[in-house]
C-alpha positions, 0 to 999 in steps of 0.5 A: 691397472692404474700403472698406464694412465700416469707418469711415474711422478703422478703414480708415486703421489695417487700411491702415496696419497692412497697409502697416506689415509690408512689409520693406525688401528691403535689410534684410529683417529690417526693416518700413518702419514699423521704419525710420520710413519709413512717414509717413502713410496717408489715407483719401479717398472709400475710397481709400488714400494711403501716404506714405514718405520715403526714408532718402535722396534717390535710395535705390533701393529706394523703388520696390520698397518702394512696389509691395510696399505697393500688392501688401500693401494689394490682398491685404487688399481695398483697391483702387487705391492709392496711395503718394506719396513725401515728401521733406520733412521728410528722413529722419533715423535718430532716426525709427527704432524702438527694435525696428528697432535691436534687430533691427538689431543681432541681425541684425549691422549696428550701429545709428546712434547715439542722437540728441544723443550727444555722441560724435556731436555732436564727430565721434567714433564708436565704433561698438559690435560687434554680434557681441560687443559691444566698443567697440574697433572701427574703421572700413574704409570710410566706404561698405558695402553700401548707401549708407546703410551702413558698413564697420567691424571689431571689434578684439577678435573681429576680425569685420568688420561693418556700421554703420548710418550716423546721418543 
């Protein structure tokens, strides 16, 4: 059992570095910590607590998410753990990293726009094409694959994609 060997501080970051590389299974080229949806880990009595938001309420992919967590952290030793989901404060795309937008766009969905656009803020998108960089795009439909996705098409190279949906 890797409780023993550390200090509470050393066990929280080896869980929170373990917890940090479960992918989301709807994007697999993201780690929930890419997504902001891994919150906290604690430590109590050698016993590990994982919280994560859901990137909205009813997302079907939390419970495999949180049994991919709980299997991450029992191959590294730590036994009995738990993840909680925390709904509140709701997830927002500003939690997002700048490498989970980046691998975002090489994978081929667009990512959300940056918080306090002022495209954003009047209602107007433009949503860049992640195959060729254009602005001239258009929105297909307002619901894609997933329910945090939508469906656009690039103009220029006539590719259709997904974008991210800011939140």
């Amino acid at each position: 059992m890797v409780t023993a060997l550390f200090s509470d501080a050393e066990l929280r970051q080896h869980a929170w570095n373990t917890a940090a590389t479960v992918v989301d299974p709807e994007i697999p080229v993201l780690t929930i910590a890419d997504l902001g949806v891994l919150r906290d880990v604690t430590i109590r009595d050698g016993q590990v607590e994982v919280a994560i938001t859901p990137t909205y309420s009813g997302c079907p992919a939390m419970n495999m998410i949180g049994l991919e967590i709980e299997l991450a952290l029992e191959r590294e030793g730590f036994r009995n753990s738990k993840v909680r989901t925390v709904l509140s404060p709701a997830w927002t795309t500003d939690w997002m990293s700048q490498e989970g937008r980046r691998k975002l766009r090489e994978y081929g969905i667009a990512p959300p726009q940056a918080a306090g656009s002022r495209r954003a803020l009047f209602g107007v998108q433009q949503v860049t094409c992640p195959q060729c960089g254009s602005e001239d795009t258009e929105v297909l439909s307002e619901f894609g694959s997933t329910s945090c996705k939508a469906l656009w098409r690039c103009k220029s190279c006539r590719e259709p994609f997904d974008y991210f949906k800011c939140h």
